[in-house]
C-alpha positions as CSV (number, residue, x, y, z in Angstrom):
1,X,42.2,-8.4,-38.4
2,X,43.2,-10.7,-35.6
3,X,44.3,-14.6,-37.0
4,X,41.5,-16.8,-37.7
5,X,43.2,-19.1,-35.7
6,X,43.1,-17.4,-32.5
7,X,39.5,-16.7,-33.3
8,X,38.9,-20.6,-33.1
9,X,41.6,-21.6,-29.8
10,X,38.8,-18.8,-28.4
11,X,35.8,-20.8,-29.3
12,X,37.3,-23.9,-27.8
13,X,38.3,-22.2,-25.1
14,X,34.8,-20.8,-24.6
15,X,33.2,-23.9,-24.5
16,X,35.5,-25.5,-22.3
17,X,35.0,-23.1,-20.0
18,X,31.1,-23.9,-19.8
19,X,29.7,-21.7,-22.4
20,X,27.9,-23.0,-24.8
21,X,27.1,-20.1,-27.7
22,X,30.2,-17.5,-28.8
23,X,30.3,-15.1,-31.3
24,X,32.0,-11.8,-32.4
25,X,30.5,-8.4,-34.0
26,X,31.8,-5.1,-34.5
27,X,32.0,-2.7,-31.2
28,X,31.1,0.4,-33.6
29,X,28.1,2.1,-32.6
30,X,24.9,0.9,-34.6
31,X,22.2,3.1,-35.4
32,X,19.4,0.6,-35.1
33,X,20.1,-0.5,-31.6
34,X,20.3,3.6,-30.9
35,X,17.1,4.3,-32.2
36,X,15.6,1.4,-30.3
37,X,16.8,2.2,-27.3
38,X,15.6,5.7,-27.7
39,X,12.0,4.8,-28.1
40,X,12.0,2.4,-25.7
41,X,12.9,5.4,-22.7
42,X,11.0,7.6,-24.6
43,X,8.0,6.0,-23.7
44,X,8.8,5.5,-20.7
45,X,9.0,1.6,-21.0
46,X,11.6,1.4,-18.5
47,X,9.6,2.0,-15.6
48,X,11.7,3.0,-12.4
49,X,14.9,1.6,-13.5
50,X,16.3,5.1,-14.1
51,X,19.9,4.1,-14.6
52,X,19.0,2.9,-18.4
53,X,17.9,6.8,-19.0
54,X,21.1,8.1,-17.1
55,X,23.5,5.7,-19.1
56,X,21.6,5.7,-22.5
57,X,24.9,7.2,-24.2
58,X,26.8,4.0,-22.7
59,X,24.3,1.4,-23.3
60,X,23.9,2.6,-26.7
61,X,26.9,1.2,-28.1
62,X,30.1,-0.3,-26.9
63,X,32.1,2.6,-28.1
64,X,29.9,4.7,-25.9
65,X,30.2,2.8,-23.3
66,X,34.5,2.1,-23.9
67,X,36.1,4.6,-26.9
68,X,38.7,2.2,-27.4
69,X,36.7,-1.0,-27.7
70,X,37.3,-3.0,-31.3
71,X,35.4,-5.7,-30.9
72,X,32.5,-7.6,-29.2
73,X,32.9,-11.2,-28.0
74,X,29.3,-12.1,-27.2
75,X,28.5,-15.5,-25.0
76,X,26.0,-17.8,-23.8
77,X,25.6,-20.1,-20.7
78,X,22.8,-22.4,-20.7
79,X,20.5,-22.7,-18.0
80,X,17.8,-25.0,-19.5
81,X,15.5,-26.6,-16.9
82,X,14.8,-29.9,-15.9
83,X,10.9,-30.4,-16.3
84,X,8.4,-27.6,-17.1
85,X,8.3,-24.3,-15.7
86,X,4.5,-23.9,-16.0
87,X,4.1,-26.7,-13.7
88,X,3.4,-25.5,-10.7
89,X,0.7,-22.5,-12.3
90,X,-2.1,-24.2,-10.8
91,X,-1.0,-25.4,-7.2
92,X,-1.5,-22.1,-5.1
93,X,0.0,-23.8,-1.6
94,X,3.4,-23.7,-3.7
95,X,5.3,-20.2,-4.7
96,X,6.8,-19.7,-8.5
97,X,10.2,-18.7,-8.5
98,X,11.9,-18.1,-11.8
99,X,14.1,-20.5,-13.5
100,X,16.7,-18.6,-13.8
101,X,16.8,-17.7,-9.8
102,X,16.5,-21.0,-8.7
103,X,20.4,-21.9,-8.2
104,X,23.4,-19.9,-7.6
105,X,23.5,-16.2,-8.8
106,X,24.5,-16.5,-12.1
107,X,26.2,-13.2,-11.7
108,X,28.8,-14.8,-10.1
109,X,29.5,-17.8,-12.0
110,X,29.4,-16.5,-15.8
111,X,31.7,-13.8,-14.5
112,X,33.9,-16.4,-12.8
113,X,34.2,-17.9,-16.4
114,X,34.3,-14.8,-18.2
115,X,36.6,-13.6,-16.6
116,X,39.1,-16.6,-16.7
117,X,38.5,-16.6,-20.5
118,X,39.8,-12.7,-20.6
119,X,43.0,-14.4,-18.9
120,X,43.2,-16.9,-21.6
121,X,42.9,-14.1,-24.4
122,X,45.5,-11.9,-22.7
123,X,47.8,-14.4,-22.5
124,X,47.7,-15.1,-26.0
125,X,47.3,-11.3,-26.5
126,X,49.5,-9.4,-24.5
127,X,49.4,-6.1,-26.0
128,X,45.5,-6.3,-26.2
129,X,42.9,-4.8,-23.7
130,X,39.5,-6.2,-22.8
131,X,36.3,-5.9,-20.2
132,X,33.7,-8.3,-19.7
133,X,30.4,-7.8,-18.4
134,X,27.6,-9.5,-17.2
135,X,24.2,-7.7,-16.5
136,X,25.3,-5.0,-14.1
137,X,26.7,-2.5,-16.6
138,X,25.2,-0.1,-19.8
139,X,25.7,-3.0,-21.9
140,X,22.6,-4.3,-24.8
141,X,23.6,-7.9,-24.5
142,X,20.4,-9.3,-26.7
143,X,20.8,-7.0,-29.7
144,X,24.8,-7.7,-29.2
145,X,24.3,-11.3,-29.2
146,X,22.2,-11.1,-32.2
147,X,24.8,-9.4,-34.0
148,X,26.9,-11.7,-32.8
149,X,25.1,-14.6,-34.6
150,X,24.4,-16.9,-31.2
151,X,20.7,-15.9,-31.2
152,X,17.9,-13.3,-32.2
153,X,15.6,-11.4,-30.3
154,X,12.4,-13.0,-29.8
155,X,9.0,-11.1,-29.9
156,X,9.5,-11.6,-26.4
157,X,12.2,-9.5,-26.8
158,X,15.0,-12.3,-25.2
159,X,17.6,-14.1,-26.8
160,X,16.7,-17.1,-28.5
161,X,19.1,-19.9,-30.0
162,X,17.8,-22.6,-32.2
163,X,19.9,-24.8,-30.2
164,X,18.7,-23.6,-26.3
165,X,16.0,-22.1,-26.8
166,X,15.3,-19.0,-24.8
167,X,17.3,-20.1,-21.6
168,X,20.6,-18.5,-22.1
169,X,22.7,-16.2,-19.5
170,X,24.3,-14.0,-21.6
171,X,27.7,-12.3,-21.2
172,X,30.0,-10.1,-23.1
173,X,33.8,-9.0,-23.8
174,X,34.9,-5.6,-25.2
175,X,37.9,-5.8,-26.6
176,X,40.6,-4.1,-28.0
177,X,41.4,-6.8,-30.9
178,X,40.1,-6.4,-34.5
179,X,37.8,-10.0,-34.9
180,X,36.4,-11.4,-37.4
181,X,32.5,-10.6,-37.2
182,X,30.0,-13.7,-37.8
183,X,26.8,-12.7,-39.5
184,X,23.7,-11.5,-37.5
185,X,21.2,-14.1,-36.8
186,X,18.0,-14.3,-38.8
187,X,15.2,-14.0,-37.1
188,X,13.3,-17.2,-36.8
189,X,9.9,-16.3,-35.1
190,X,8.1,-16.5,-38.1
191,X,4.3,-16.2,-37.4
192,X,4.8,-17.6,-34.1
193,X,2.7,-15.4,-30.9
194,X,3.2,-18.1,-28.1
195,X,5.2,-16.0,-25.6
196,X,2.8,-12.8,-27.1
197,X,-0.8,-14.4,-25.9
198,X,1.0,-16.1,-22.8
199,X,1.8,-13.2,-21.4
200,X,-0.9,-12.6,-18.2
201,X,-0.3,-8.6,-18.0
202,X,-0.2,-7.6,-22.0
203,X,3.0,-6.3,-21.1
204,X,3.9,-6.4,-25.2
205,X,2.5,-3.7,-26.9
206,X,3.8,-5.1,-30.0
207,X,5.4,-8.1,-31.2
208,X,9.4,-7.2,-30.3
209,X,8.8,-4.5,-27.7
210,X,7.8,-4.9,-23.8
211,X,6.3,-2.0,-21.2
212,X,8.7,-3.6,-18.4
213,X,6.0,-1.6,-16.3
214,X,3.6,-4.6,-16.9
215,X,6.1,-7.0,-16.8
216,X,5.6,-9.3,-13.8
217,X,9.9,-9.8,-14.1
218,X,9.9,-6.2,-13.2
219,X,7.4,-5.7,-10.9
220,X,8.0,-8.1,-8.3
221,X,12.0,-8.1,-8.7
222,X,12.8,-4.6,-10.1
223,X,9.8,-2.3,-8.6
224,X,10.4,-0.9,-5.1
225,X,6.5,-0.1,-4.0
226,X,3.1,-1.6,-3.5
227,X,2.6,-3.4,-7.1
228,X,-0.5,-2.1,-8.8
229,X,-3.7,-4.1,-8.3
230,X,-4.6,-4.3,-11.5
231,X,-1.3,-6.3,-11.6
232,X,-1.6,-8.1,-8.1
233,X,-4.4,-11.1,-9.0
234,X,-2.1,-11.6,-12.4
235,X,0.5,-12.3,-10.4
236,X,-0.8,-16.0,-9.1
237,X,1.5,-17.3,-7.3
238,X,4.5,-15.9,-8.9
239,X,6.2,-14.3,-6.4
240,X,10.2,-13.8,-7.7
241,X,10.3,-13.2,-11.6
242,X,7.7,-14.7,-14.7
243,X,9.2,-17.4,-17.2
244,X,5.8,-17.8,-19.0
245,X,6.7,-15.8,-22.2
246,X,10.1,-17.8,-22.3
247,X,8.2,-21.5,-21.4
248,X,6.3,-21.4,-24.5
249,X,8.7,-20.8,-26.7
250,X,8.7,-23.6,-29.5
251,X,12.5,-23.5,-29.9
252,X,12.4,-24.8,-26.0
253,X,12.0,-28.2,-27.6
254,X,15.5,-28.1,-28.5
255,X,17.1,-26.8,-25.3
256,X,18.7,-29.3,-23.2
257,X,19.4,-29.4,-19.5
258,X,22.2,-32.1,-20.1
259,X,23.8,-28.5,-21.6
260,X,22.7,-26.6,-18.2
261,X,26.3,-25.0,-16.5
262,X,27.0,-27.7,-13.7
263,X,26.8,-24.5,-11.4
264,X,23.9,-23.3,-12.2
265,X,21.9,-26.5,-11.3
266,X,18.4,-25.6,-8.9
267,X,18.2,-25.6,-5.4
268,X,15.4,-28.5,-4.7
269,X,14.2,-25.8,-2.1
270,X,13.5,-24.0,-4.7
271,X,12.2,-25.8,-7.4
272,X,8.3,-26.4,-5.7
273,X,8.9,-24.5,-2.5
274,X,5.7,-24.1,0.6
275,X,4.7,-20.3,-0.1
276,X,3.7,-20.2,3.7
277,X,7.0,-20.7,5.0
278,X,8.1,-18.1,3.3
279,X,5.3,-15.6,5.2
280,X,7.5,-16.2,8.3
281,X,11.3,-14.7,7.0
282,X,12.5,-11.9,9.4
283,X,15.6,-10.3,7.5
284,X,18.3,-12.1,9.0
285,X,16.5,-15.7,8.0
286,X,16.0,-14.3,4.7
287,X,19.2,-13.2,3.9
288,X,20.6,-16.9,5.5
289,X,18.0,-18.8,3.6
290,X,18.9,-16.8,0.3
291,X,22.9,-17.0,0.4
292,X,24.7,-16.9,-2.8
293,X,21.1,-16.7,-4.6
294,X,20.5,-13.4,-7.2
295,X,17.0,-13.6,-4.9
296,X,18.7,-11.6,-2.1
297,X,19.7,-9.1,-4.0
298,X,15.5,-7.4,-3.5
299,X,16.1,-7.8,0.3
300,X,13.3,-9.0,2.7
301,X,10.3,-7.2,2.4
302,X,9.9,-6.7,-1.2
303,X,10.2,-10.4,-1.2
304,X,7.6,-10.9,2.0
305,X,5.4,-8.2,-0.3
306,X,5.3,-10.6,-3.3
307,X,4.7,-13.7,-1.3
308,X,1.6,-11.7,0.5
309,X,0.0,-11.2,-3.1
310,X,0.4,-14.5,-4.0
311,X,-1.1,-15.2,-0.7
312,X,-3.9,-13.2,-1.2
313,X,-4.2,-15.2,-4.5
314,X,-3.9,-18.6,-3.2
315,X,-7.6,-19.1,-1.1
316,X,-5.7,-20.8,1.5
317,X,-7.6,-20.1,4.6
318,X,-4.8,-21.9,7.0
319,X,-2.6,-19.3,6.1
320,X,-4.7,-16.5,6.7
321,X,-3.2,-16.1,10.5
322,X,0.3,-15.3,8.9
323,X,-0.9,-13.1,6.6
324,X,-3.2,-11.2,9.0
325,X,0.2,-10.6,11.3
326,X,1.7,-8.9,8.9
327,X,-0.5,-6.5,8.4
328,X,1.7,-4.6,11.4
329,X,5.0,-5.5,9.8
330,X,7.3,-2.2,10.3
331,X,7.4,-1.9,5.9
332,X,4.7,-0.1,5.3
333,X,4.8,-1.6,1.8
334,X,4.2,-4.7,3.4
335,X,1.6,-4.2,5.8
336,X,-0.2,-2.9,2.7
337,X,-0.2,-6.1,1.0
338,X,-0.9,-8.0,4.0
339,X,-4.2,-6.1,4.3
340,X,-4.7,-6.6,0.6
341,X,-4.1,-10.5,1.4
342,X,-6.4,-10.5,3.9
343,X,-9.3,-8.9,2.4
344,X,-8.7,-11.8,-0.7
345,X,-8.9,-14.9,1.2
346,X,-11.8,-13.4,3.8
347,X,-13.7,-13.0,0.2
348,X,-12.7,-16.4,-0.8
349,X,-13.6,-17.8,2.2
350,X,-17.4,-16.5,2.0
């Protein structure tokens, strides 16, 4: 086993570097997680995203993923928010944009700190080997993180710390070193069903497991066509993600933004923005006005698609010109939910 000193210089070292949860578990393949995992794409649950089904063998453990992984150092970045993300539910003229997408692509800076905290370990470590990932590889970061100690999965099926609630970025270094594992985290949900009955699509069929199919997360970020309209007046006017399910959590209460990574601070154009202006984004003003943001990553028109529902949600009549015009956008999937839009605030307007 590696020195339990060298276990601690890398907790320090962690939280120096901005993280604010580290832990370590095993990298050996767990048969719970793999039996999860299967009946999750068994059931299709995944929806469209067909890389989880390709790389299931990967995903399932770290060893499948990297045979000569030892060990998992699992970590946490806080990006707590400043007021309440619920607040703007009830002001259609504005357009709900998830916390979590509200600043810089956090892609870029846990990896930026991840990866300065592999040079740090291999500089200590010569001999040793490591990877760190961040969301865009087969890698289970909640049920690692819970093994990890720095969190549990909620029955929302996120991480959740006792000290910052459910608004962590999560990251995560194989390595070739022998750690010491910390004990799993106990799950503290109790009898709790908040994020459960706040959900506005029932995308839970049961306490611990999500149908990403009627997750609103997945259908305006991850899902490519015309969103199903039984899901399109559920949308309000969320038009990039869904933090309900987190927002209620009653472990927020202990999450601070004072903790929040000094890089991952929201853009104030963000935080409350106009929806109509967004009705107006060619690609090239999109892909200006969405820089260095995780948003750009959908592209244009899925965005324009999402701002149309919540459009058609809204009852604004002064935007119904704008809405109207795109009913001849070139994206078909576009025009579609401008003439979906359009129909809505004509019937609102009777």
């Amino acid at each position: 086993m590696v020195n339990i000193g060298l276990q601690a210089d890398l907790r320090t070292e962690a939280e120096r570097l901005g993280f604010v949860a580290c832990g370590f578990t095993s990298a050996a393949p767990d048969p719970q997680r793999t039996a999860r995992l299967e009946e999750f794409l068994g059931q299709g649950r995944h929806g469209a995203m067909e890389w989880m089904e390709a790389r299931k063998v990967q995903r399932a453990s770290p060893q499948g993923l990297w045979s000569e992984a030892r060990s998992v150092i699992a970590l946490g970045m806080s990006y707590a928010p400043d007021g309440d993300p619920l607040a703007l539910a009830d002001e259609a003229e504005k357009a709900r944009i998830s916390v979590y997408a509200q600043g810089r692509d956090y892609h870029d800076v846990v990896k930026k700190a991840l990866k300065a905290l592999a040079r740090w370990l291999i500089a200590r470590e010569p001999e040793s080997e490591l990877k760190v990932f961040v969301d865009t590889a087969p890698v289970m970061e909640k049920p690692l993180g819970q093994a990890a100690g720095i969190g549990w999965q909620g029955k929302h099926t996120n991480l959740v710390s006792r000290d910052h609630g459910s608004w962590l970025f999560l990251g995560a270094i194989y390595s070739t070193l022998d750690f010491v594992p910390d004990d799993p985290h106990a799950d503290r949900c109790g009898n709790c069903r908040a994020c459960q009955d706040a959900c506005p699509t029932d995308a839970f069929p049961r306490p611990y497991q999500l149908d990403a199919r009627r997750c609103i997360s997945y259908l305006t970020i991850e899902h490519k066509g015309p969103i199903p309209e039984e899901f399109r007046t559920a949308l309000g006017n969320r038009i990039y993600g869904c933090d309900d399910c987190l927002a209620v959590c009653p472990w927020n209460k202990f999450a601070d933004a004072a903790h929040r990574h000094i890089k991952l601070a929201p853009r104030a154009e963000l935080t409350a923005p106009e929806l109509a202006s967004f009705l107006r984004f060619d690609d090239a003003g999109f892909r200006q006005f969405f820089s260095g943001s995780p948003i750009k990553r959908i592209g244009r028109d899925r965005f324009v698609r999402n701002c149309l529902y919540a459009a058609g949600n809204s009852g604004q009549a002064a935007i119904e010109p704008i809405v109207r015009g795109l009913c001849s956008d070139p994206d078909p999937v576009v025009a579609d939910a401008a003439r979906w839009a359009t129909a809505r605030l004509a019937q609102a307007a009777r």
